[in-house]
C-alpha positions as semicolon CSV with decimal commas, in nm:
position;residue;x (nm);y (nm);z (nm)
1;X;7,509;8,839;11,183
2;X;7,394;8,905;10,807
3;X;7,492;8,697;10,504
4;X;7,757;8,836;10,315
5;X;7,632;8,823;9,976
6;X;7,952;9,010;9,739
7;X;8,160;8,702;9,966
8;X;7,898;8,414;9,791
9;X;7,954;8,601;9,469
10;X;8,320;8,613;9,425
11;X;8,312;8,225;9,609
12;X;8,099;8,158;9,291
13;X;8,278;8,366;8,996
14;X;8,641;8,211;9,153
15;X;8,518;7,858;9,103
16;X;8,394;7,933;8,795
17;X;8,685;8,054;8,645
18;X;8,925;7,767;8,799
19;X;9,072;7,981;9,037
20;X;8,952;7,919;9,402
21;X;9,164;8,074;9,668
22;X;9,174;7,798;9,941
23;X;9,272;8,086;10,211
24;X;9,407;8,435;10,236
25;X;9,661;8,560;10,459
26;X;9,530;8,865;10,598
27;X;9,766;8,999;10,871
28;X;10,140;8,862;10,955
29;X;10,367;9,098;11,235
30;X;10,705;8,981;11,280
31;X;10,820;9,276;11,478
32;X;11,138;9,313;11,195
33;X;11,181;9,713;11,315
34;X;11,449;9,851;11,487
35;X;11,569;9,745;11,803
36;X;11,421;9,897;12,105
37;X;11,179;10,117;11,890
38;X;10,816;10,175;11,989
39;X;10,514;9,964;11,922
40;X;10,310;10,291;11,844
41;X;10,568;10,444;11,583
42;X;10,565;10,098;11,380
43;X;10,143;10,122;11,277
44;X;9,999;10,011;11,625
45;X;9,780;10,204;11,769
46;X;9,763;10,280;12,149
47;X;9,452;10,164;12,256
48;X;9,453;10,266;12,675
49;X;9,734;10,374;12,859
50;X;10,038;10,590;12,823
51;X;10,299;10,426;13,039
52;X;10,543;10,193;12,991
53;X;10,519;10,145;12,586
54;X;10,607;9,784;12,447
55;X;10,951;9,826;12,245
56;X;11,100;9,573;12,023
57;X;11,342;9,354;12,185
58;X;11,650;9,185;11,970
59;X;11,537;8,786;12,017
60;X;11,278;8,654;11,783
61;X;11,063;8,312;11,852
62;X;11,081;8,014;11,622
63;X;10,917;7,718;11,555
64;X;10,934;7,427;11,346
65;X;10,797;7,434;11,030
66;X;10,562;7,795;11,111
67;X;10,655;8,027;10,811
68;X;10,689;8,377;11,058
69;X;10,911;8,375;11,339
70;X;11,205;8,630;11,178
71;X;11,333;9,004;11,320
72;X;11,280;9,059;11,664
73;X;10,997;8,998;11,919
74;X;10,837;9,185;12,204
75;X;10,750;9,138;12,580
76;X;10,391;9,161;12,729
77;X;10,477;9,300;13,065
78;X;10,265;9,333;13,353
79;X;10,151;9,716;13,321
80;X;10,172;9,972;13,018
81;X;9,966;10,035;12,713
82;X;9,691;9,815;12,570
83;X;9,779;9,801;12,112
84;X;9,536;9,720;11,828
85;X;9,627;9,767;11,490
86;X;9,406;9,674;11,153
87;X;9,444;9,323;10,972
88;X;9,403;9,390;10,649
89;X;9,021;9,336;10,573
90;X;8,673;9,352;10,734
91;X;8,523;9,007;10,789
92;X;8,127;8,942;10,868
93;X;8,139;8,552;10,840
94;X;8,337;8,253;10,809
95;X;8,648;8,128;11,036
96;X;8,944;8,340;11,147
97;X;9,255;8,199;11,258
98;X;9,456;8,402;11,456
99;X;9,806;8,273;11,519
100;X;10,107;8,351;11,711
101;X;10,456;8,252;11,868
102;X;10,422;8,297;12,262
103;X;10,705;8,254;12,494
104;X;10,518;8,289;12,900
105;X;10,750;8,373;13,168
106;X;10,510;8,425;13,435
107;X;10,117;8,378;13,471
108;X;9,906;8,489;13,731
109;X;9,792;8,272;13,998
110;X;9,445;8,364;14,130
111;X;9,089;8,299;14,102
112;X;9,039;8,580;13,841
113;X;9,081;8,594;13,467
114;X;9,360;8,816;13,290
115;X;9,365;8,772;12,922
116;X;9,659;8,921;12,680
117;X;9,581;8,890;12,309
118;X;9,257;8,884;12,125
119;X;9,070;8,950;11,803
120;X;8,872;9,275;11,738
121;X;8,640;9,490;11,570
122;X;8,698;9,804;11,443
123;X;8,958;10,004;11,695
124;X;8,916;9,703;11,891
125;X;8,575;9,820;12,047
126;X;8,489;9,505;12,112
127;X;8,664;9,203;12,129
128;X;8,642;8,809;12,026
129;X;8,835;8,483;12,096
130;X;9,025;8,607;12,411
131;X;9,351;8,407;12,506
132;X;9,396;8,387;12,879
133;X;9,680;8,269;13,079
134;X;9,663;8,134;13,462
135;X;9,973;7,962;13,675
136;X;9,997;7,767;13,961
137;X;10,341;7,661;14,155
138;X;10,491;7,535;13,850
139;X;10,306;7,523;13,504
140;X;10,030;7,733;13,391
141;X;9,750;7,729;13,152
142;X;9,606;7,866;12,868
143;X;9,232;7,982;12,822
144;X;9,024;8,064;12,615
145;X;8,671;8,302;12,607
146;X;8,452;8,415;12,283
147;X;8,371;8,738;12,402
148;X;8,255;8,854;12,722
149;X;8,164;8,521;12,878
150;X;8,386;8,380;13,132
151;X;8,647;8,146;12,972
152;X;8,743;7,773;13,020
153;X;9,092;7,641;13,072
154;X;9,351;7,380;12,977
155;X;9,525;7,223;13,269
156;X;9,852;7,341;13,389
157;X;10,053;7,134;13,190
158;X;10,252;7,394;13,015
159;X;10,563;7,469;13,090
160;X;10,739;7,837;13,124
161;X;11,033;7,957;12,923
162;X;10,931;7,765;12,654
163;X;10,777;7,845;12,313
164;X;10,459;7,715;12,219
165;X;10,258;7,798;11,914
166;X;9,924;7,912;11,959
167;X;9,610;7,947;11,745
168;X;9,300;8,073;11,760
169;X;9,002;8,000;11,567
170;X;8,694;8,209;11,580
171;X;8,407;8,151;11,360
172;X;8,167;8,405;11,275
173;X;7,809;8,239;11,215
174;X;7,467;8,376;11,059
175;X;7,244;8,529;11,338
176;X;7,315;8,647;11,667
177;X;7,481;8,473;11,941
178;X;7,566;8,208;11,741
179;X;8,009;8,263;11,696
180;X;8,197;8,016;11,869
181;X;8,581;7,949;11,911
182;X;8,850;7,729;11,974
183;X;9,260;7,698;12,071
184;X;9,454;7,470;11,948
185;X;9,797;7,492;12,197
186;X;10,097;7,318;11,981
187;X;10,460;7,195;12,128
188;X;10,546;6,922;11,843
189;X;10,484;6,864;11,530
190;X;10,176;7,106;11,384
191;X;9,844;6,950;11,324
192;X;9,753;6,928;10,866
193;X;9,436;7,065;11,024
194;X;9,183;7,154;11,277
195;X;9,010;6,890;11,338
196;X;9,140;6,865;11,722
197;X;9,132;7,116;11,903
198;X;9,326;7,197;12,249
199;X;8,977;7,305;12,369
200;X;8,686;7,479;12,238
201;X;8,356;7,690;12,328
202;X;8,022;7,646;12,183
203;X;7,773;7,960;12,053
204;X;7,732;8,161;12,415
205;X;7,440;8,382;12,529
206;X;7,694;8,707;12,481
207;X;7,699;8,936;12,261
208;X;7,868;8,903;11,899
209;X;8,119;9,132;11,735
210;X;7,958;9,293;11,399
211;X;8,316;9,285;11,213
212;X;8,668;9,101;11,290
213;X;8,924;9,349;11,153
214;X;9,197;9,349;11,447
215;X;9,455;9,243;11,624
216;X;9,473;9,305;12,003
217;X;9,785;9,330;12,216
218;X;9,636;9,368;12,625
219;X;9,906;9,445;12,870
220;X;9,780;9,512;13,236
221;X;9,814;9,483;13,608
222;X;9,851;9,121;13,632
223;X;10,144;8,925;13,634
224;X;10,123;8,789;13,294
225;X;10,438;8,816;13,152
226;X;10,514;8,664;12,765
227;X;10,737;8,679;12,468
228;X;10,498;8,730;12,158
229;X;10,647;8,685;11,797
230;X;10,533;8,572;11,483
231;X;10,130;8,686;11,490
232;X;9,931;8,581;11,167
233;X;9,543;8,651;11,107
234;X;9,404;8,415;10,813
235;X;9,095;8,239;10,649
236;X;9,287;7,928;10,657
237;X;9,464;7,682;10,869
238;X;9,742;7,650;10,638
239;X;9,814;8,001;10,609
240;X;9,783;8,028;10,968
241;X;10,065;7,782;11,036
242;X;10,187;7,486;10,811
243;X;10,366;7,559;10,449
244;X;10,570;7,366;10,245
245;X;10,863;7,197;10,429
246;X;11,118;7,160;10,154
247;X;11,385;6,900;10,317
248;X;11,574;6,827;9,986
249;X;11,708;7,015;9,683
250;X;11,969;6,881;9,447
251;X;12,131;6,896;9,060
252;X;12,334;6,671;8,887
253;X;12,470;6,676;8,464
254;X;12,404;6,345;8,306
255;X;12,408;6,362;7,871
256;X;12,359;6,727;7,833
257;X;12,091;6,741;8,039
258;X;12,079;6,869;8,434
259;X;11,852;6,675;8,675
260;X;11,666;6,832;8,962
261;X;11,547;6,620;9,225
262;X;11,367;6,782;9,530
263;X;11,125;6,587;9,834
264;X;10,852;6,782;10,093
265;X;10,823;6,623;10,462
266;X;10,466;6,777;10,453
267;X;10,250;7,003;10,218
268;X;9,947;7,243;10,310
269;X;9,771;7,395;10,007
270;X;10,081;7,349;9,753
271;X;9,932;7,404;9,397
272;X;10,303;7,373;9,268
273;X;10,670;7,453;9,201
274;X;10,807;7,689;8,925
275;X;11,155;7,600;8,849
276;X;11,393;7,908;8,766
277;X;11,744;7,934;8,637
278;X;12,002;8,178;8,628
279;X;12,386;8,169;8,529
280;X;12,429;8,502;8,709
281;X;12,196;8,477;9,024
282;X;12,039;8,739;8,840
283;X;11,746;8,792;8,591
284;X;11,627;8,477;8,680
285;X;11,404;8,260;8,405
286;X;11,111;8,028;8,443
287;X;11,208;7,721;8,256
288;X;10,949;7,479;8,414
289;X;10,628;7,371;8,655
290;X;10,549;7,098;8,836
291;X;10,225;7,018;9,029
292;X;10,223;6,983;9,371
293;X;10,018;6,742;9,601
294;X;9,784;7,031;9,753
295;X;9,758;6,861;10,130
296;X;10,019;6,605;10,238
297;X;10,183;6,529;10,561
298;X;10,404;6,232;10,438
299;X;10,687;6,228;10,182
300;X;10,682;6,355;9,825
301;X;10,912;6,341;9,574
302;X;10,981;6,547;9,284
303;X;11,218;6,568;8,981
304;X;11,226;6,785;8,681
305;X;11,515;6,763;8,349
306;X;11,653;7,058;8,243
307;X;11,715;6,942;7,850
308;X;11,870;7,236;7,731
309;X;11,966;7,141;7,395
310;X;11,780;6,841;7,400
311;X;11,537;6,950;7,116
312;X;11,845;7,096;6,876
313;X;12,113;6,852;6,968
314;X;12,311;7,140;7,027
315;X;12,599;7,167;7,339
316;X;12,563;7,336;7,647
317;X;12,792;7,610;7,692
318;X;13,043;7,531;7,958
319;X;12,999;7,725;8,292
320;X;12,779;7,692;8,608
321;X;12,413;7,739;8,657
322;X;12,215;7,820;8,974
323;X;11,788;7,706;9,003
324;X;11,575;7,761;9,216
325;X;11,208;7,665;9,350
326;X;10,915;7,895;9,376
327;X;10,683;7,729;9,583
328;X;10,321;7,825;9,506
329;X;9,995;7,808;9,745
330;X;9,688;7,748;9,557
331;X;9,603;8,122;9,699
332;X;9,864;8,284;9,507
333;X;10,113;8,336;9,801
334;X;10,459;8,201;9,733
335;X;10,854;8,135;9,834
336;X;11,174;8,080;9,708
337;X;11,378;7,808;9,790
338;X;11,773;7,834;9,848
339;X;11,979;7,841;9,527
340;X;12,170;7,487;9,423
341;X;12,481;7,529;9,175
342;X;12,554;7,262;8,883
343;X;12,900;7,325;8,765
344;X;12,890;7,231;8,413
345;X;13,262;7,221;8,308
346;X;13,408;7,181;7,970
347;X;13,508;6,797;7,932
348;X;13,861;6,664;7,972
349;X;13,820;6,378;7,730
350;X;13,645;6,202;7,455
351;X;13,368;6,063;7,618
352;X;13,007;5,786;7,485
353;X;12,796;5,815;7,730
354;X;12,538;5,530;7,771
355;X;12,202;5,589;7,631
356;X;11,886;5,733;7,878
357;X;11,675;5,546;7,905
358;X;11,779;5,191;7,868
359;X;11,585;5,003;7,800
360;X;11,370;5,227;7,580
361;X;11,038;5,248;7,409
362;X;11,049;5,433;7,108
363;X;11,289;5,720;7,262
364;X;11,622;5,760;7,403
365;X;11,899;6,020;7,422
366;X;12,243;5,906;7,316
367;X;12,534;6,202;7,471
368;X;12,870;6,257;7,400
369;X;13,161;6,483;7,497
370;X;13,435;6,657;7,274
371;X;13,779;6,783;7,399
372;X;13,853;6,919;7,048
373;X;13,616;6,995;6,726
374;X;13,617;6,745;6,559
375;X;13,395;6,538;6,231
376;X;13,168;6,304;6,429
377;X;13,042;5,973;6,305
378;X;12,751;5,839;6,518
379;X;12,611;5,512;6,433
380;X;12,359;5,204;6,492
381;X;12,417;4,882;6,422
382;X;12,201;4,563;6,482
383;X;12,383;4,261;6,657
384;X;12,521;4,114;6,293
385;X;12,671;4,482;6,235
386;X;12,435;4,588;5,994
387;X;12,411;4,948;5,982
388;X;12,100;5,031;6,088
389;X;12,045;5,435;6,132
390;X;12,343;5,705;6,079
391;X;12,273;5,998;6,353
392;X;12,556;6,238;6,306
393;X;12,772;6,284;6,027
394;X;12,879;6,615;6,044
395;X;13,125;6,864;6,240
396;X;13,098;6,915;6,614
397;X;13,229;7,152;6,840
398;X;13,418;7,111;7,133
399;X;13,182;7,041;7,419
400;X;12,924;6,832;7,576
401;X;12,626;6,732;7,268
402;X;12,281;6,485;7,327
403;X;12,152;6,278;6,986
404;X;11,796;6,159;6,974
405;X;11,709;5,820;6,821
406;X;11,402;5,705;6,741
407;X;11,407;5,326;6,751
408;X;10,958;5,284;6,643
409;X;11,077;5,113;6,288
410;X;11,320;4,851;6,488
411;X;11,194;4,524;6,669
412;X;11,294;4,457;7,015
413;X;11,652;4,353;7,072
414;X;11,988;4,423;7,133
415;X;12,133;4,738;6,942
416;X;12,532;4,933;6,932
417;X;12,576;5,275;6,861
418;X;12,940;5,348;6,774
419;X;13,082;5,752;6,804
420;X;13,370;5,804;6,614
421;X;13,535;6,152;6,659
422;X;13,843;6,270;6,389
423;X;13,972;6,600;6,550
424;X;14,076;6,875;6,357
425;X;14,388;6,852;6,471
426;X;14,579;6,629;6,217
427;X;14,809;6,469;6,446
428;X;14,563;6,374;6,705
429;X;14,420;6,053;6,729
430;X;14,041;5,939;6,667
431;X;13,838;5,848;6,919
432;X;13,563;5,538;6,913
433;X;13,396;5,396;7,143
434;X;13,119;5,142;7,137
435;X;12,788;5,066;7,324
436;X;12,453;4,817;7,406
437;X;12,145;4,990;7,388
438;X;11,802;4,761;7,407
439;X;11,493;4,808;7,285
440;X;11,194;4,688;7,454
441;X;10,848;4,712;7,309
């Protein structure tokens, strides 16, 4: 096959400008059309034969963890029409991986070879990285052929009526001859890459396709019968089947502030997380990033403070708030996470919160709550009860409020900070309250 030299190019200019795609997702079906609809009216294309048309049944496939697996789903029967339809570029080199939810309820038990999905070139004239299936008594097998050559097998190990994910990877060299492919056959937890493969062919003596550029569905007279859902087509093994698992999401108020806490069982590609809020769960606002750990398959944890009014020392208005995570690949591609609430209520008493951090090195936050405007006295003292910094001195509203102090002119030692709140209301009674805070240098 030729070099693509415009694919070298743009590999060049991308890393030059910091912005290296680590895969693209090229084709994803999840059969979401109406029930019991046609394959052809929903952009396949028949490719041979005109009987008994694949329609979309009402069950979709899932798997752990695989990011398509939603709508419906649709049975590869025994007999009917062959489909191809277009992924969504032409590719001369590089690997392909061509994923896809499969569900086999009967496999045909002979000597010959019956495949049922495939790559292609254009209108599938010819065809690369053939996935066969072949049963015995009580298991089956999957196979696996580059082109025309005859293909190798797993043993029957696999079980029917069970979902297995299934990916292909076909990799287009320089010259002729030269492609070769794998399967990778997956029942647990998926693989953070493809290093391992099921089973695998090395460069034949057939014939290569000139382009990959689409997906083949093969229905025919053998008994190969399967539940197909979830099909994607990339230039990556992430994209092909591992994102971001998100296992925990969670807010909580402390001084003014809102803390989000989140953790990832496993991470393929993640560049990062934008963190949005939203009083409404509308016209949602970025208010944050945070990096992610690109590839990871064991536990990472993640936090990010909300300090609204942190910078002006002003209060939060009372009310709830909704955030959410949009979890970015370092292609581009992205999702949103579910939506946590933090009910931020107006307080029901006078209230000093302790200082965060403690101890502290110059900086801490010092928050306080209000039931009632009032004329606020905030003040440090050193252990003799020496005044040693005045913070507020003014009128406050009614409501939650943060103070900075800035201890980089004190020594080390033990500090109080005493609030002292006079409501408006004449015949209510002050409130103080008194504190340790510690500097550490």
């Amino acid at each position: 096959m030729k070099n693509n030299l415009l694919f070298f190019l743009v590999f060049s200019i991308f890393i030059l400008m910091g912005n290296f795609c680590w895969g693209q997702n090229l084709f994803e079906e999840n059969f979401d059309y109406g029930v019991g609809t046609k394959l052809e009216n929903n952009g396949w294309m028949i490719k041979t034969g005109s009987s008994n048309s694949v329609v979309i049944e009402s069950n979709n496939l899932s798997f752990p963890n695989y990011p398509s697996s939603s709508g419906g789903s649709i049975n590869i029967d025994a007999n009917g029409s062959c489909y191809y339809k277009p992924i969504n570029n032409v590719y001369k080199s590089g690997s392909i991986y061509f994923s896809a939810l499969l569900n086999i309820s009967a496999a045909y038990n002979s000597s010959s070879d019956h495949y049922i999905l495939s790559l292609g070139s254009n209108s599938a004239g010819s065809l690369a990285g053939k996935l066969y299936l072949k049963g015995n008594d009580s298991n089956f097998a999957f196979g696996i052929s580059k082109t025309s050559d005859a293909p190798i097998y797993t043993d029957y190990i696999y079980n029917f009526n069970a979902t297995y994910l299934v990916v292909i990877k076909y990799n287009i060299i320089d010259g002729s001859q030269n492609d070769n492919v794998s399967l990778y056959v997956i029942d647990g937890k998926i693989p953070m890459d493809d290093s391992s493969p099921t089973i695998a062919i090395a460069s034949t003596s057939t014939n290569d396709p000139s382009t990959i550029e689409t997906v083949y569905i093969r229905q025919e007279l053998a008994s190969n019968k399967a539940n197909l859902d979830g099909i994607r087509v990339s230039t990556s093994w992430s994209l092909a089947s591992l994102p971001v698992e998100l296992t925990s999401f969670t807010g909580k108020l402390f001084s003014n502030k809102i803390y989000l806490k989140w953790s990832t069982a496993t991470e393929i590609n993640n560049f990062g997380f934008d963190i949005e809020r939203t009083s409404s769960l509308r016209n949602w606002q970025k208010i944050g990033f945070v990096c992610g750990h690109g590839n990871c398959n064991s536990t990472n944890n993640y936090s990010y403070i909300d300090a609204e009014g942190w910078n002006d020392e002003s209060a939060l208005k009372p009310g709830i708030f909704y955030y959410r995570l949009k979890q970015i690949d370092n292609d581009g591609t992205f999702s949103y996470s579910k939506e946590i609430e933090v009910n931020l209520n107006s307080p029901s008493r006078f209230t000093l919160e302790q200082n965060y951090p403690n101890p502290f090195n110059p900086l801490t936050v010092i928050g306080f709550r209000l039931i009632e405007d009032s004329h606020v006295h905030l003040k440090v003292y050193d252990m003799l009860g020496n005044e040693v910094k005045t913070l507020v001195d003014e009128n406050r509203k009614a409501g939650t409020h943060t103070v900075k102090f800035d201890a980089s002119r004190l020594s080390s030692g033990v500090y109080m900070y005493k609030l002292t709140a006079a409501p408006s209301d004449e015949q209510a009674v002050n409130f103080t309250d008194v504190k340790k805070m510690l500097v550490l240098k």
